[in-house]
N, C-alpha and C positions, 0 to 999 in steps of 0.2 A: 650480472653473472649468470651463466648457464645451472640449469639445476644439477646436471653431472659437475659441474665444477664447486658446488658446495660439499661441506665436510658431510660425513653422511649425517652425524646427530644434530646437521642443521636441514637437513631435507625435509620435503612438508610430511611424508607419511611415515619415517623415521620420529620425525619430534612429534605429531599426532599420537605415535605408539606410545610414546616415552611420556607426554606430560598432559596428554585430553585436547580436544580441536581448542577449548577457549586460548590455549599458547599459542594459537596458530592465527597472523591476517588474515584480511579478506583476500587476501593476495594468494596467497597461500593455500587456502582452504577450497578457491577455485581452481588451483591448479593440480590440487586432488581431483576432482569433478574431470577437470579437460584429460588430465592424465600425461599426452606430452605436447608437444609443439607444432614446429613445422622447420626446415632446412632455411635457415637464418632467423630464423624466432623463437626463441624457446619459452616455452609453456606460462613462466610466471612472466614476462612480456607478454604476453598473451592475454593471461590474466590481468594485467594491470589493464590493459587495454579497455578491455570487456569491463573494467570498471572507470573509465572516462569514455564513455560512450557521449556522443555528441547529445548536448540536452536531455542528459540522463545518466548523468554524473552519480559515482557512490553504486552501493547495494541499493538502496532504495530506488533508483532510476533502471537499475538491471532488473529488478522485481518488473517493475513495467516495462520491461522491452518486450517487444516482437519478434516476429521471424526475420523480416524486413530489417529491424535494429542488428539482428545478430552477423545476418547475412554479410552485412558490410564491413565486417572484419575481417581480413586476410586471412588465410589457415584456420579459419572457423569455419571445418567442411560439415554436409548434410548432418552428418552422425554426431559432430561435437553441437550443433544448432540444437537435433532433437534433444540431447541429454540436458543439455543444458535448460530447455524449454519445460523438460518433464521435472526436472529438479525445481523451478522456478512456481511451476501450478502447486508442486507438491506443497512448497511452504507454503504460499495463499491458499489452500484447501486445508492445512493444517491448524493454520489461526485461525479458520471462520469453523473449523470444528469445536475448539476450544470454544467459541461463542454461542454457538450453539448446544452447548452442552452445560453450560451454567449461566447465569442474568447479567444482561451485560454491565448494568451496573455495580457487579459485584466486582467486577477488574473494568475499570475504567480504561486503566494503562494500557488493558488488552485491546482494548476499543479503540483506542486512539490510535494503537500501533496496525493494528488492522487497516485501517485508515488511512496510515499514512505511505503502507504499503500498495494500496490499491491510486491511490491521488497527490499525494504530496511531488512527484516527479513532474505530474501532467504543465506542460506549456502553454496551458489553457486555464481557462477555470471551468471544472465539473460538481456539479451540484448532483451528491449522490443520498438516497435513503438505505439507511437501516431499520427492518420491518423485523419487530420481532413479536412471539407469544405472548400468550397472558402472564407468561414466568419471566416474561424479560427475554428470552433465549431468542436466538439470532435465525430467523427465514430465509432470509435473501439480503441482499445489498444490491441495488439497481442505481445504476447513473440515469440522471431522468434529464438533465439541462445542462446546456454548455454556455458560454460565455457569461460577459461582465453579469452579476446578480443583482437584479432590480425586481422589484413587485413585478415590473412586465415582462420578467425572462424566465420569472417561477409562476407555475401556472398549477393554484394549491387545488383546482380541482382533480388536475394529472394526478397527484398524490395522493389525492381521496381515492380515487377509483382504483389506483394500485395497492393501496393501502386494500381496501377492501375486499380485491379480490385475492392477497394472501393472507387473507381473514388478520391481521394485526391489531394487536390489541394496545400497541405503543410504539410509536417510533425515533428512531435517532437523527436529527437532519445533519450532513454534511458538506463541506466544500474544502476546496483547495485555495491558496492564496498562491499563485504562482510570485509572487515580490519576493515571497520570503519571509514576508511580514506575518503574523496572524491576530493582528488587531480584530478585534469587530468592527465594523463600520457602521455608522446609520443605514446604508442599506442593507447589510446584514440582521440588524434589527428589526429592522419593518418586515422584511420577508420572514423571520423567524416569528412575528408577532400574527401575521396572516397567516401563515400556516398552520399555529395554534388554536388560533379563530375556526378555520374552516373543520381539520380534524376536531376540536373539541365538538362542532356540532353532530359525529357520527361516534361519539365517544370513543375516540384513538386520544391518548397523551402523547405528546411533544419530550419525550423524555432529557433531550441536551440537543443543542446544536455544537459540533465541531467544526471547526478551522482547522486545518491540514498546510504544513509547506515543510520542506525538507528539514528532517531535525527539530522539528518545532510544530508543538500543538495548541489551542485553547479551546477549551470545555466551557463556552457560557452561562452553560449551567451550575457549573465551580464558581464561575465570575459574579454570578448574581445578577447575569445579563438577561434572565427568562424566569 
């Protein structure tokens, strides 16, 4: 149905006014963001679109789209790309504020969800750090390795030396499980256990390793896995 052809107190910035955006889908709440369509699309088609994006399916896959990802949708001209792209840093600049502004261990959920925003979409696997202060507070987040994780695809001295040079006084290891899955593996183990190994001799702690995949986290360090 076209958004002119809904009642008005079902329209997205009608019902926004009337009950708070949580009333409102992702459907919906992007089609506030685009504002209208294009001549045989209308806006929440649009929107829906923008959320089945090929291999990057959901909110959390449009978190990680590009310009390249955006482009490729019909009637998503330059102007609705940039908005959309500015809206998109905004929330990841937003959550990595929250973390830096208080220990990440005090909101784990935040961590996670950080997390899963930045890697849980990837079709790959990326093996990223979180370097934070002496208070726990969040530095940076750097993807440091891609593919399958093996002792030979993490290379703990790379992390020593980053680690170092944003002076961290503790770090959070993470990756993605593109299956779905977010078991630990024995290789997840071993590489979590050498990475331990090598920071503990420049005294940095291993604070948690995360697994990451769409809708779904594990905290090893919850698990008793470190």
């Amino acid at each position: 149905m076209a958004l002119k052809d809904l009642p008005a107190q079902a329209q997205p910035r009608e019902k926004l006014a009337a009950h708070g955006p949580t009333a409102l889908s992702d459907i919906e709440l992007l089609a506030i963001v685009l504002r209208t369509g294009m001549a045989g699309k209308g806006v929440l088609q649009l929107a829906q679109e923008l959320l089945q994006l090929p291999g990057r399916a959901g909110l959390s896959g449009l978190l990680q789209a590009g310009h390249a990802d955006l482009k490729a949708i019909k009637g998503l001209g330059p102007s609705k790309c940039a908005q959309l792209l500015a809206v998109l840093e905004l929330a990841r600049r937003a959550m990595a504020e929250q973390l830096r502004e208080r220990p990440a261990l005090a909101s784990p959920e935040a961590v996670a969800r950080y997390l899963q925003l930045h890697l849980a979409a990837r079709q790959h696997e990326v093996f990223a750090v979180l370097f934070l202060d002496g208070q726990n507070r969040l530095i940076a987040l750097e993807e440091m390795f891609r593919g399958t994780l093996t002792r030979t695809s993490v290379y703990p001295r790379e992390v020593v030396l980053r680690a170092l040079h944003h002076h961290a006084g503790a770090v959070i290891l993470a990756h993605n499980h593109p299956s779905g899955q977010v078991q630990a593996s024995a290789a997840d183990k071993a590489v979590t256990q050498g990475l331990q190994a090598a920071l503990g001799l420049v005294d940095i702690q291993v604070l948690d390793h995360v697994i990451v995949a769409p809708g779904a986290s594990l905290s090893m360090a919850s698990e008793g896995l470190m």
